[in-house]
SEFIZA-3560 file (N, C-alpha, C; in Angstrom, 3 decimals):
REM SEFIZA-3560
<numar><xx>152.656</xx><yy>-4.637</yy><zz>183.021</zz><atom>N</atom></numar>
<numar><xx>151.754</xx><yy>-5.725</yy><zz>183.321</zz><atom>CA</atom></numar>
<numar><xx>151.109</xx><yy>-5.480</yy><zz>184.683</zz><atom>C</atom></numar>
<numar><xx>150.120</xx><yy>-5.547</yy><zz>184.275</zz><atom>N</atom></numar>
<numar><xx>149.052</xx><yy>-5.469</yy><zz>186.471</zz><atom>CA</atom></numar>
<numar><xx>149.774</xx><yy>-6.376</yy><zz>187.045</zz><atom>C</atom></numar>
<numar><xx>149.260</xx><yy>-5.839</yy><zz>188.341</zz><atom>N</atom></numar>
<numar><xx>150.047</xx><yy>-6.689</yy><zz>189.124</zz><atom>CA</atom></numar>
<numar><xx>148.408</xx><yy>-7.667</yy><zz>189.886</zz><atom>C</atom></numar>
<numar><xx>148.909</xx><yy>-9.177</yy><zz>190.521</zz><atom>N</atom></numar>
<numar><xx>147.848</xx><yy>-9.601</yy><zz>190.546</zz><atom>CA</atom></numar>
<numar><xx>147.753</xx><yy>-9.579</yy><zz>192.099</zz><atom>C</atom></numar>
<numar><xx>146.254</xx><yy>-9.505</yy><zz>192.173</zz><atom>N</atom></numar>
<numar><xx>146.030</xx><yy>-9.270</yy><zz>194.111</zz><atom>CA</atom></numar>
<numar><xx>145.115</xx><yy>-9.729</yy><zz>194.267</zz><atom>C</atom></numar>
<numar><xx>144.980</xx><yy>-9.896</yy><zz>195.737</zz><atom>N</atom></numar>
<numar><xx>143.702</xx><yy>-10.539</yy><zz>196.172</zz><atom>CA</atom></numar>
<numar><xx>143.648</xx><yy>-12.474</yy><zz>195.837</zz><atom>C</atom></numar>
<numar><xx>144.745</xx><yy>-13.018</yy><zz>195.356</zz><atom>N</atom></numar>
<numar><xx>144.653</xx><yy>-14.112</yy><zz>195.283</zz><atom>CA</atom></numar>
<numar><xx>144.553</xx><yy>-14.984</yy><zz>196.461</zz><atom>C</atom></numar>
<numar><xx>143.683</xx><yy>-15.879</yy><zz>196.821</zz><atom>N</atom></numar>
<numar><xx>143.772</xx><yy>-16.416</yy><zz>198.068</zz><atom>CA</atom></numar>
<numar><xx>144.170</xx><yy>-17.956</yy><zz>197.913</zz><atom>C</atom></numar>
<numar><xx>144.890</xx><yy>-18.236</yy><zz>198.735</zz><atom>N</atom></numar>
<numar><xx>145.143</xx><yy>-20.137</yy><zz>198.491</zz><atom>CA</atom></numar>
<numar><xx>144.692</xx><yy>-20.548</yy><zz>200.036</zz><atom>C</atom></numar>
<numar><xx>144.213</xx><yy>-21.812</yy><zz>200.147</zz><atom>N</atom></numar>
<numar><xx>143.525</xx><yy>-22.606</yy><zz>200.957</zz><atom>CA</atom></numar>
<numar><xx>144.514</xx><yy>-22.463</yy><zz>201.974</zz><atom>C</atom></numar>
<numar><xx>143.893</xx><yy>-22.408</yy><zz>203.138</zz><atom>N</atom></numar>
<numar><xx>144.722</xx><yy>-22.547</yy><zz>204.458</zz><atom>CA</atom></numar>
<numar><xx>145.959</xx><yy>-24.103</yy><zz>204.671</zz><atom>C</atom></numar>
<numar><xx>144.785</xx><yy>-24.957</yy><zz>203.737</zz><atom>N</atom></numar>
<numar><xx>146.082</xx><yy>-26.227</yy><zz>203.682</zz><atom>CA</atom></numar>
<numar><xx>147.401</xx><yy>-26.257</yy><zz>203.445</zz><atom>C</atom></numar>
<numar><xx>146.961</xx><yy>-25.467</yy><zz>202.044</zz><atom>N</atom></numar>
<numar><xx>147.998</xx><yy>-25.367</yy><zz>201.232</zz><atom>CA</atom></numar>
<numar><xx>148.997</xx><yy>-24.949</yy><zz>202.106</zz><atom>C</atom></numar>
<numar><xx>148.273</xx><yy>-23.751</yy><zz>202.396</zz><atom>N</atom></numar>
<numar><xx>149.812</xx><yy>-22.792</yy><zz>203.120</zz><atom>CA</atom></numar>
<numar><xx>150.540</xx><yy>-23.418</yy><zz>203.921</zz><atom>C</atom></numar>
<numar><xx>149.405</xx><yy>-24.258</yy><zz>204.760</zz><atom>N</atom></numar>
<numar><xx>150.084</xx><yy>-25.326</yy><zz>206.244</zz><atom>CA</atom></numar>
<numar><xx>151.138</xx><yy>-26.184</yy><zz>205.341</zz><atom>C</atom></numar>
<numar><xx>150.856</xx><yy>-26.672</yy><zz>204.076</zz><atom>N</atom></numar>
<numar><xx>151.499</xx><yy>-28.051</yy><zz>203.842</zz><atom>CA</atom></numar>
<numar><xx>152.661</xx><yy>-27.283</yy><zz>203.326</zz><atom>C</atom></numar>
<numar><xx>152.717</xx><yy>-26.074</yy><zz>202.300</zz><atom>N</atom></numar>
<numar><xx>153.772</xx><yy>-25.360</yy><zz>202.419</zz><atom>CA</atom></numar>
<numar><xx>154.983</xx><yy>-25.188</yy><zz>203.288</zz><atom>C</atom></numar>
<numar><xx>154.872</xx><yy>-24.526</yy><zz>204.017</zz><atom>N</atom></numar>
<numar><xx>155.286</xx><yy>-24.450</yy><zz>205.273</zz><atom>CA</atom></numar>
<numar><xx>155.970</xx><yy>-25.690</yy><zz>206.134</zz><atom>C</atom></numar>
<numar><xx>155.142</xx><yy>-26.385</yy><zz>206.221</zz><atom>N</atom></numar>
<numar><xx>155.717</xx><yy>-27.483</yy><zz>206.669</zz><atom>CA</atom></numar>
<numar><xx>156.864</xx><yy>-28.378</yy><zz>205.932</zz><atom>C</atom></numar>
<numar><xx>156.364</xx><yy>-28.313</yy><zz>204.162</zz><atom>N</atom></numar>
<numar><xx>157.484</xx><yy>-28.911</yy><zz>203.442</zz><atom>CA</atom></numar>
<numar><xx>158.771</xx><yy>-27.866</yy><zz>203.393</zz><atom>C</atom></numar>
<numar><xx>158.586</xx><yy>-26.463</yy><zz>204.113</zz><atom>N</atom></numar>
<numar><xx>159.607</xx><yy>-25.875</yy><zz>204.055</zz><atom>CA</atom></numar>
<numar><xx>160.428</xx><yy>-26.351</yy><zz>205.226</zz><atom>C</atom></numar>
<numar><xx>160.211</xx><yy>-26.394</yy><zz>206.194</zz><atom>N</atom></numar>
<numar><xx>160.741</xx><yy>-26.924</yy><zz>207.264</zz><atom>CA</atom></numar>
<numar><xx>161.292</xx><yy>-28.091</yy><zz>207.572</zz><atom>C</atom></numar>
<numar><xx>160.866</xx><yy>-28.978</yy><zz>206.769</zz><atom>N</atom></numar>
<numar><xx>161.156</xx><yy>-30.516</yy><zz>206.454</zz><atom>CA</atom></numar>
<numar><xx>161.884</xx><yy>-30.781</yy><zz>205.565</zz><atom>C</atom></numar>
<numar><xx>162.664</xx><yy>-30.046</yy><zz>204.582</zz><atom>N</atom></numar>
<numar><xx>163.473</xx><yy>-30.111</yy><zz>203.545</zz><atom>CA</atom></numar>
<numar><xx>164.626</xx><yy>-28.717</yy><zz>203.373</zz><atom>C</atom></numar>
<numar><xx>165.024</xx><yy>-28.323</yy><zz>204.524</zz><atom>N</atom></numar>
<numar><xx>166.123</xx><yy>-27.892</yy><zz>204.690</zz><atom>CA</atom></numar>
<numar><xx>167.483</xx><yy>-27.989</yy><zz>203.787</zz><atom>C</atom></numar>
<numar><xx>167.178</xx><yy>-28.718</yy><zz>202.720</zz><atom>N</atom></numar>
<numar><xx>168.536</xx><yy>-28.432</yy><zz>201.951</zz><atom>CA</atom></numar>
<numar><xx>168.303</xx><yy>-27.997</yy><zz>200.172</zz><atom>C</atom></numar>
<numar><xx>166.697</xx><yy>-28.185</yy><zz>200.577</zz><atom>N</atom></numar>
<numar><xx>166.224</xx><yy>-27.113</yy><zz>199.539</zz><atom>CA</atom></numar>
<numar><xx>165.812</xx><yy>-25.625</yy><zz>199.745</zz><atom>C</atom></numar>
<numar><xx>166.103</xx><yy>-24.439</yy><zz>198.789</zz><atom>N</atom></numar>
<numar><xx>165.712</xx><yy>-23.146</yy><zz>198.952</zz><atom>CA</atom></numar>
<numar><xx>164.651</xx><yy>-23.034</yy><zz>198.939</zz><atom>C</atom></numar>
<numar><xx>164.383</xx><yy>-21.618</yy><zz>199.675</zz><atom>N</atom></numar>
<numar><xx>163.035</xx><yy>-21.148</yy><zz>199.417</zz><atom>CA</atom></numar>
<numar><xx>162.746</xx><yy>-21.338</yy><zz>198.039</zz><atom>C</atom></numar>
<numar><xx>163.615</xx><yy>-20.783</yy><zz>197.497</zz><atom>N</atom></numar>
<numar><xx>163.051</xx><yy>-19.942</yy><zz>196.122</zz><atom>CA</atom></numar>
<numar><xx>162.743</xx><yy>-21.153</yy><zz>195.118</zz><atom>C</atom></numar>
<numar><xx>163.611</xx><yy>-22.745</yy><zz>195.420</zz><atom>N</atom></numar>
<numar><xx>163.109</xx><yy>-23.827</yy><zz>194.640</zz><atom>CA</atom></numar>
<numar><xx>161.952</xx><yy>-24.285</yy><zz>194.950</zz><atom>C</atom></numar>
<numar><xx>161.664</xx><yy>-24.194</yy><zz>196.500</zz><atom>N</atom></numar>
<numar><xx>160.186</xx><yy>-24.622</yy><zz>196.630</zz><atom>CA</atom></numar>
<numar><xx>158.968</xx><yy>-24.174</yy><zz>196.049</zz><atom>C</atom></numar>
<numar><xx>159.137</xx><yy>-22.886</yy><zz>195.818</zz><atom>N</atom></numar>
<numar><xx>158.917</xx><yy>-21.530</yy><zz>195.846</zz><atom>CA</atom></numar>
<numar><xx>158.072</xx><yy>-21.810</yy><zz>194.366</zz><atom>C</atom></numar>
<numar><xx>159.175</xx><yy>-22.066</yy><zz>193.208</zz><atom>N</atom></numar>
<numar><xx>158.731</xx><yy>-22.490</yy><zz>192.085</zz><atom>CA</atom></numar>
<numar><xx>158.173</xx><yy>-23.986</yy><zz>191.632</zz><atom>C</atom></numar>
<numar><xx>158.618</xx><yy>-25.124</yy><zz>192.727</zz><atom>N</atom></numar>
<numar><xx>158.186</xx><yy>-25.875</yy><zz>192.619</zz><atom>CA</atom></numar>
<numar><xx>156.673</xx><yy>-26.225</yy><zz>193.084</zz><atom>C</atom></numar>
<numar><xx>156.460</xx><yy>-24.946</yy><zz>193.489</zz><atom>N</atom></numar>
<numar><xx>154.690</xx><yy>-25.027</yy><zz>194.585</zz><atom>CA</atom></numar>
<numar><xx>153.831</xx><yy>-24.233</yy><zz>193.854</zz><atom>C</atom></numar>
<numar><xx>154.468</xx><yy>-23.529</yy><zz>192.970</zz><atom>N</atom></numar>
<numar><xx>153.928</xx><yy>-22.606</yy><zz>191.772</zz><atom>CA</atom></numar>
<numar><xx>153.807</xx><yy>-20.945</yy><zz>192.592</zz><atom>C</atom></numar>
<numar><xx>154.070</xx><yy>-21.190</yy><zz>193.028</zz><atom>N</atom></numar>
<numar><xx>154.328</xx><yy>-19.547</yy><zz>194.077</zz><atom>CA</atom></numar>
<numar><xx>155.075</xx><yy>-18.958</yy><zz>193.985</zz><atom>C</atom></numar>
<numar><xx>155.411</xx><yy>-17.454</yy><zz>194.533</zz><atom>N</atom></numar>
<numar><xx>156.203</xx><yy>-16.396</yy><zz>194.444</zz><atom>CA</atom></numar>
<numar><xx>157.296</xx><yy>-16.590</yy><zz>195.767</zz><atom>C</atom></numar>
<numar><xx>158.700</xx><yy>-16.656</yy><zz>196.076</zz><atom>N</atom></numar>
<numar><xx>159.547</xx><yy>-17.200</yy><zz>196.725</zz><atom>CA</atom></numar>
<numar><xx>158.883</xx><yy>-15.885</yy><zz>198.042</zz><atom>C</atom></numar>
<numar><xx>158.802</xx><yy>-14.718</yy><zz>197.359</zz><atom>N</atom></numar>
<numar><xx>158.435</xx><yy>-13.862</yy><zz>198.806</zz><atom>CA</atom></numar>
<numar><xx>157.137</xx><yy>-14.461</yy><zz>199.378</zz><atom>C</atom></numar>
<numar><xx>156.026</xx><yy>-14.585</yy><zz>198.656</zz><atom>N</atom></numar>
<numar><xx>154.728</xx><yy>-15.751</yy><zz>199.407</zz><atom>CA</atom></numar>
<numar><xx>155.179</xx><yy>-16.969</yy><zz>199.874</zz><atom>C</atom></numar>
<numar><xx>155.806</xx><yy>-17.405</yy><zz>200.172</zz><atom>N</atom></numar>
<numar><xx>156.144</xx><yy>-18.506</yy><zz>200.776</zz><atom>CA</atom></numar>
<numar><xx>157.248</xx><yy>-18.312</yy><zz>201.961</zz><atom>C</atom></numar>
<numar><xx>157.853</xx><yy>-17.450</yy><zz>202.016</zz><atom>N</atom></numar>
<numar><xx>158.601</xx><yy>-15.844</yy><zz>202.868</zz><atom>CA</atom></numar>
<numar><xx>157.562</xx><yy>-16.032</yy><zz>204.137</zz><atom>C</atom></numar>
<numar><xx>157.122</xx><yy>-15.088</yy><zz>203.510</zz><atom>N</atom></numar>
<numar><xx>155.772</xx><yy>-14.624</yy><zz>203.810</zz><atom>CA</atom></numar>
<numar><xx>154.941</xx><yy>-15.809</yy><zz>204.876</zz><atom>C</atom></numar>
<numar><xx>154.476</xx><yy>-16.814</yy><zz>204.384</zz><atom>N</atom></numar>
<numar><xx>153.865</xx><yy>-17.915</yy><zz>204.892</zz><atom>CA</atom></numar>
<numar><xx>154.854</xx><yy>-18.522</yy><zz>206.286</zz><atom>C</atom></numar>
<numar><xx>155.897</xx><yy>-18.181</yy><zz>205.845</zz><atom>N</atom></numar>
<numar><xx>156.662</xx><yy>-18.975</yy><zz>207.399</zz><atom>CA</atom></numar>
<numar><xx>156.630</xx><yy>-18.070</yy><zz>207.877</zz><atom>C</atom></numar>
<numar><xx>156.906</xx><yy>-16.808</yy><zz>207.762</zz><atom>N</atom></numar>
<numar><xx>157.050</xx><yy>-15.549</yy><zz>208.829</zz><atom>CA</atom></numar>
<numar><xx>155.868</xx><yy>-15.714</yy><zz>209.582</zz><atom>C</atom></numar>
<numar><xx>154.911</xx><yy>-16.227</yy><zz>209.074</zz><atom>N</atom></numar>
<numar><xx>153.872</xx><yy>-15.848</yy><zz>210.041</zz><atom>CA</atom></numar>
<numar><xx>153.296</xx><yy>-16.896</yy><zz>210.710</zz><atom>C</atom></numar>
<numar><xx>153.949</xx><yy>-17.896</yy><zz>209.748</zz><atom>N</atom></numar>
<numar><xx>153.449</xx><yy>-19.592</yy><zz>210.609</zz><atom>CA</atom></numar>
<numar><xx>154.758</xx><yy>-19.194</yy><zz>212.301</zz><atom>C</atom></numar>
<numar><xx>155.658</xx><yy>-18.497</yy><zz>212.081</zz><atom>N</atom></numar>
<numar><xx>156.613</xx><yy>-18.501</yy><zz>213.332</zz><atom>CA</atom></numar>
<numar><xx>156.063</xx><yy>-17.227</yy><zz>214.323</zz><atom>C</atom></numar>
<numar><xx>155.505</xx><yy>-16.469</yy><zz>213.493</zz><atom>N</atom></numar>
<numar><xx>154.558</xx><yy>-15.727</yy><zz>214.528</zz><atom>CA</atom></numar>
<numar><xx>153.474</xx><yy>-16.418</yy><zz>215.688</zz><atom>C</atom></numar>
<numar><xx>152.545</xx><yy>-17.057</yy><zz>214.917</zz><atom>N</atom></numar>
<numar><xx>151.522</xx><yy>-17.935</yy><zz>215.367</zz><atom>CA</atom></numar>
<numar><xx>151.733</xx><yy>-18.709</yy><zz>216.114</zz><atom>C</atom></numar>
<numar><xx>153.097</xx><yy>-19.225</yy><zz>215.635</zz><atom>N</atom></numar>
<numar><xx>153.620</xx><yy>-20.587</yy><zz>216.922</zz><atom>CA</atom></numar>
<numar><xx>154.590</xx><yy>-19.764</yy><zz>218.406</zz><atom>C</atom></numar>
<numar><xx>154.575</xx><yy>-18.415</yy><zz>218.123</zz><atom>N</atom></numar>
<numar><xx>155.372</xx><yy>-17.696</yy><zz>219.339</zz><atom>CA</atom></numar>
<numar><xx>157.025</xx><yy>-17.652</yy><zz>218.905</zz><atom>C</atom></numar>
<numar><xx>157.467</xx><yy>-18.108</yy><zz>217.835</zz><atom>N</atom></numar>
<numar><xx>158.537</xx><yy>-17.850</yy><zz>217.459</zz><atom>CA</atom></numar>
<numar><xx>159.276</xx><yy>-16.774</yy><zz>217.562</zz><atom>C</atom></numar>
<numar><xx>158.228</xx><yy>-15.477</yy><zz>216.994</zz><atom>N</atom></numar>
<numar><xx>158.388</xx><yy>-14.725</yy><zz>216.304</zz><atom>CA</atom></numar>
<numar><xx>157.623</xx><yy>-13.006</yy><zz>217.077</zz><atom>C</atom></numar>
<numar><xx>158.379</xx><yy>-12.371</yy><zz>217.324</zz><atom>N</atom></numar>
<numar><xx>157.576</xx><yy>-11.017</yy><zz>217.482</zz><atom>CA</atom></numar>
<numar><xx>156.367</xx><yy>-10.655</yy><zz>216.258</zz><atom>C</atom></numar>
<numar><xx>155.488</xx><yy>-9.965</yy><zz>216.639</zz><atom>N</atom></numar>
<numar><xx>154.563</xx><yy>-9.648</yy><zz>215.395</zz><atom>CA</atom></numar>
<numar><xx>152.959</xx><yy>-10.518</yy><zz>216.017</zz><atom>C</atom></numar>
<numar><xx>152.011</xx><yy>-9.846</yy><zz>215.262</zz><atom>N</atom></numar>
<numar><xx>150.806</xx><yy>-9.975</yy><zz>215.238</zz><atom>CA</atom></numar>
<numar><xx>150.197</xx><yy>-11.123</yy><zz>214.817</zz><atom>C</atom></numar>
<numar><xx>149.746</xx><yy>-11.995</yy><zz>215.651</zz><atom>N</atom></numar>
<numar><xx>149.566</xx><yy>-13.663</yy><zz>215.256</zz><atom>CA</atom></numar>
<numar><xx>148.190</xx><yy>-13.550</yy><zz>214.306</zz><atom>C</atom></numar>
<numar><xx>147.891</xx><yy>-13.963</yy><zz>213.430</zz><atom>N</atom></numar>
<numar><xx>146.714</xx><yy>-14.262</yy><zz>212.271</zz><atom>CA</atom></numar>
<numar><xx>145.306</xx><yy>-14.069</yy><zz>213.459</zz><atom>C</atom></numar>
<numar><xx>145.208</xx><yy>-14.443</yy><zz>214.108</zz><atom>N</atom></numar>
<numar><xx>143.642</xx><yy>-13.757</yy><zz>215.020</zz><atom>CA</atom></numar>
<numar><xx>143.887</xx><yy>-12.153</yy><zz>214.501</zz><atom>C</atom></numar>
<numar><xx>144.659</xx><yy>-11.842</yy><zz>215.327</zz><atom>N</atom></numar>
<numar><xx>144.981</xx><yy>-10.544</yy><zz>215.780</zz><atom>CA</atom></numar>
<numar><xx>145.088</xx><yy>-9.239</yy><zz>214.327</zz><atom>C</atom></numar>
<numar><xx>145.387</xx><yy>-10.101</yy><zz>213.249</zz><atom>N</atom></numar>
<numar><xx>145.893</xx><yy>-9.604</yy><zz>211.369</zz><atom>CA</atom></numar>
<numar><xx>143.935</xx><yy>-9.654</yy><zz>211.477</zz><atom>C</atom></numar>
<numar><xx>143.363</xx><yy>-10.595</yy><zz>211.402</zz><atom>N</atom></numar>
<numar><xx>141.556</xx><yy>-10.639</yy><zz>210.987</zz><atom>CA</atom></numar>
<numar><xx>141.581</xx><yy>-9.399</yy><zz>211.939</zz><atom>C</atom></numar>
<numar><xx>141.186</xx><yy>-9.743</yy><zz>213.362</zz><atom>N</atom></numar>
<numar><xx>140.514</xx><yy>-8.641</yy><zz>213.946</zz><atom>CA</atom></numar>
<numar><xx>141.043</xx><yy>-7.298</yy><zz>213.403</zz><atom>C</atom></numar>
<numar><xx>142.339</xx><yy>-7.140</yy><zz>213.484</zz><atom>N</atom></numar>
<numar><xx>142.804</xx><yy>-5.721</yy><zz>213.015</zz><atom>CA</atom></numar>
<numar><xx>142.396</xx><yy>-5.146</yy><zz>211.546</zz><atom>C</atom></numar>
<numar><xx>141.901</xx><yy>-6.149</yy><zz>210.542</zz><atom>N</atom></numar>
<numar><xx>141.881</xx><yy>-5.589</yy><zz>209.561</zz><atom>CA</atom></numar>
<numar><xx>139.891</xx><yy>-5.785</yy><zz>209.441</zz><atom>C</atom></numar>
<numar><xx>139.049</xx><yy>-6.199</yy><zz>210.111</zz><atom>N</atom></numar>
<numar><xx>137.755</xx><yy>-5.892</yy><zz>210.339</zz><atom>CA</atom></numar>
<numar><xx>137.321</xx><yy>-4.830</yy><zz>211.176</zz><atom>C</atom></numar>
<numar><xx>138.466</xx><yy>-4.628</yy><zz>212.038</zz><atom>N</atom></numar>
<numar><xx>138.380</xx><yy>-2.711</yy><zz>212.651</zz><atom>CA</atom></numar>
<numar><xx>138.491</xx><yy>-2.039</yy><zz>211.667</zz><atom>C</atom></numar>
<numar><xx>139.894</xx><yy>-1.759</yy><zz>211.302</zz><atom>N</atom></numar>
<numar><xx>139.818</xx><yy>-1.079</yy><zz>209.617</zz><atom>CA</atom></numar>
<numar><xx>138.511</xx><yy>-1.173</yy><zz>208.627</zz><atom>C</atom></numar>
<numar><xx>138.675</xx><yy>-1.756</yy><zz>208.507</zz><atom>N</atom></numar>
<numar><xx>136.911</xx><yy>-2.124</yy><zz>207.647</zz><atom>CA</atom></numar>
<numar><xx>135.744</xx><yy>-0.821</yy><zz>207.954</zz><atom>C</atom></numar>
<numar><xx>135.638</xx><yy>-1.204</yy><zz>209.044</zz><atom>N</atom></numar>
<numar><xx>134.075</xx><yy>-1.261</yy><zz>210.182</zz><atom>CA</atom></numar>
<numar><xx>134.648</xx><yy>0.831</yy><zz>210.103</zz><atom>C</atom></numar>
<numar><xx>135.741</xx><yy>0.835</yy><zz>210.737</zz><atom>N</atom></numar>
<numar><xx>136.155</xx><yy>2.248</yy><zz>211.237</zz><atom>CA</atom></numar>
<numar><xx>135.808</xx><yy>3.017</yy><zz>209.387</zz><atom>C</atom></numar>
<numar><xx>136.029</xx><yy>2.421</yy><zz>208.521</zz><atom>N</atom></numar>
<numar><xx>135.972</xx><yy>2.870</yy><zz>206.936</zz><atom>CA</atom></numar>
<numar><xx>134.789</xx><yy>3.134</yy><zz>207.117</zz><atom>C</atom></numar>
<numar><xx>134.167</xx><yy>2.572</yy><zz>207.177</zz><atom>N</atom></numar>
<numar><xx>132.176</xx><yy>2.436</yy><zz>207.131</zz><atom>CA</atom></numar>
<numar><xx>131.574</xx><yy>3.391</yy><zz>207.789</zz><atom>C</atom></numar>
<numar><xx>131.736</xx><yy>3.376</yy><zz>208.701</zz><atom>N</atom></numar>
<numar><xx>131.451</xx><yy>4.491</yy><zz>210.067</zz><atom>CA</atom></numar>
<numar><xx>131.844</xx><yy>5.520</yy><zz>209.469</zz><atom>C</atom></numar>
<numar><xx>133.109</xx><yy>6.213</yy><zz>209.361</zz><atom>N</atom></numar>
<numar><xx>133.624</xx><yy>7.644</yy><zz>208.493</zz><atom>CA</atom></numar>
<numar><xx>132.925</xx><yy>7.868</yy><zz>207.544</zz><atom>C</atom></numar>
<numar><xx>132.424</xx><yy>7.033</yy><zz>206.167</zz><atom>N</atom></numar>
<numar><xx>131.827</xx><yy>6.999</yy><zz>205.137</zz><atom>CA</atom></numar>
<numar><xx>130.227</xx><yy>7.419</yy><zz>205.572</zz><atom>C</atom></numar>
<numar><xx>129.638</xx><yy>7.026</yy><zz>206.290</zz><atom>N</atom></numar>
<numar><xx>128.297</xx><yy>7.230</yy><zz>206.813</zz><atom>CA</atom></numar>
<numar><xx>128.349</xx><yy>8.387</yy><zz>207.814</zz><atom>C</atom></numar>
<numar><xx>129.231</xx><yy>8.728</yy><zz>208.415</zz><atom>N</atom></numar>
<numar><xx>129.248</xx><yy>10.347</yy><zz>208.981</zz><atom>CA</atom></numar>
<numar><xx>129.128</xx><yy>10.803</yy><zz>207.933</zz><atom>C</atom></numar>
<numar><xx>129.940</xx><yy>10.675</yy><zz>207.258</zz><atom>N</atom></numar>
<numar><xx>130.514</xx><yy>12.187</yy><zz>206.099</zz><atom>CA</atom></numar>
<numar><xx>128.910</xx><yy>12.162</yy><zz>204.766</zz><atom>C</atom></numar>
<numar><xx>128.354</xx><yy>11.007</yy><zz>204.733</zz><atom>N</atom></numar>
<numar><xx>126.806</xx><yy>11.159</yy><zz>204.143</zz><atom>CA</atom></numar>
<numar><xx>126.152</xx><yy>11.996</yy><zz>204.991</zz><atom>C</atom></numar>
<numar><xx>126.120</xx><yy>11.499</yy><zz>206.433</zz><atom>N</atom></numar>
<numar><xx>124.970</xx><yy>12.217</yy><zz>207.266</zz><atom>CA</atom></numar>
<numar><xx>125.063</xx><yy>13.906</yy><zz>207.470</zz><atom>C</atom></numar>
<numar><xx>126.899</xx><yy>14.225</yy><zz>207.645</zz><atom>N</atom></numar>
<numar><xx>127.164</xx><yy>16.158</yy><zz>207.486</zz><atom>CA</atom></numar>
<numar><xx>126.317</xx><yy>15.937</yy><zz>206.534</zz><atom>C</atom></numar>
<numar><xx>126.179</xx><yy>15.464</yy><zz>205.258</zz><atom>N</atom></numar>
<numar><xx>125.849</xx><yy>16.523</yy><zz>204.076</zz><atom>CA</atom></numar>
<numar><xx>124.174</xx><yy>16.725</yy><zz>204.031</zz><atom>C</atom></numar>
<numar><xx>123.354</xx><yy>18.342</yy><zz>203.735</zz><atom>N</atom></numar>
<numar><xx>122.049</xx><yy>18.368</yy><zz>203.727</zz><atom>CA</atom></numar>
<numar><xx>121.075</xx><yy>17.211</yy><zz>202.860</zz><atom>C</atom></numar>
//
């Protein structure tokens, strides 16, 4: 079966996520997880980085994930348009 990517959910969501994870401590990830219709590692995932953002956490705060991955981008583009311009 493919695997599915690129799915995006609303920044709310994730916030309200997150937050009901934190606020209900005697439920699991993995029940929330299914009760939010999500994958228990995406919701993992979502606090790891909500504890980044808030300084919790070592690691690259969500500014820093955009900018880094629009360098990547931009640096792709640039290589791609050299390697047109070598050719006669």
């Amino acid at each position: 079966m493919p695997k599915k990517t690129g799915l995006r959910y609303p920044e709310e969501f994730k916030a309200e996520a997150v937050q009901l994870a934190h606020s209900s401590p005697d439920r699991s990830i993995l029940q929330l997880a299914h009760e939010l219709g999500i994958a228990d590692q995406t919701l993992r995932n979502w606090i790891k980085q909500a504890e980044i953002d808030r300084g919790e956490r070592e690691g690259l705060n969500t500014e820093e994930r955009e900018e880094l991955r629009r360098l990547r981008r931009e640096n792709r583009i640039l290589r791609e348009e050299r390697e047109i311009l070598k050719k006669p």
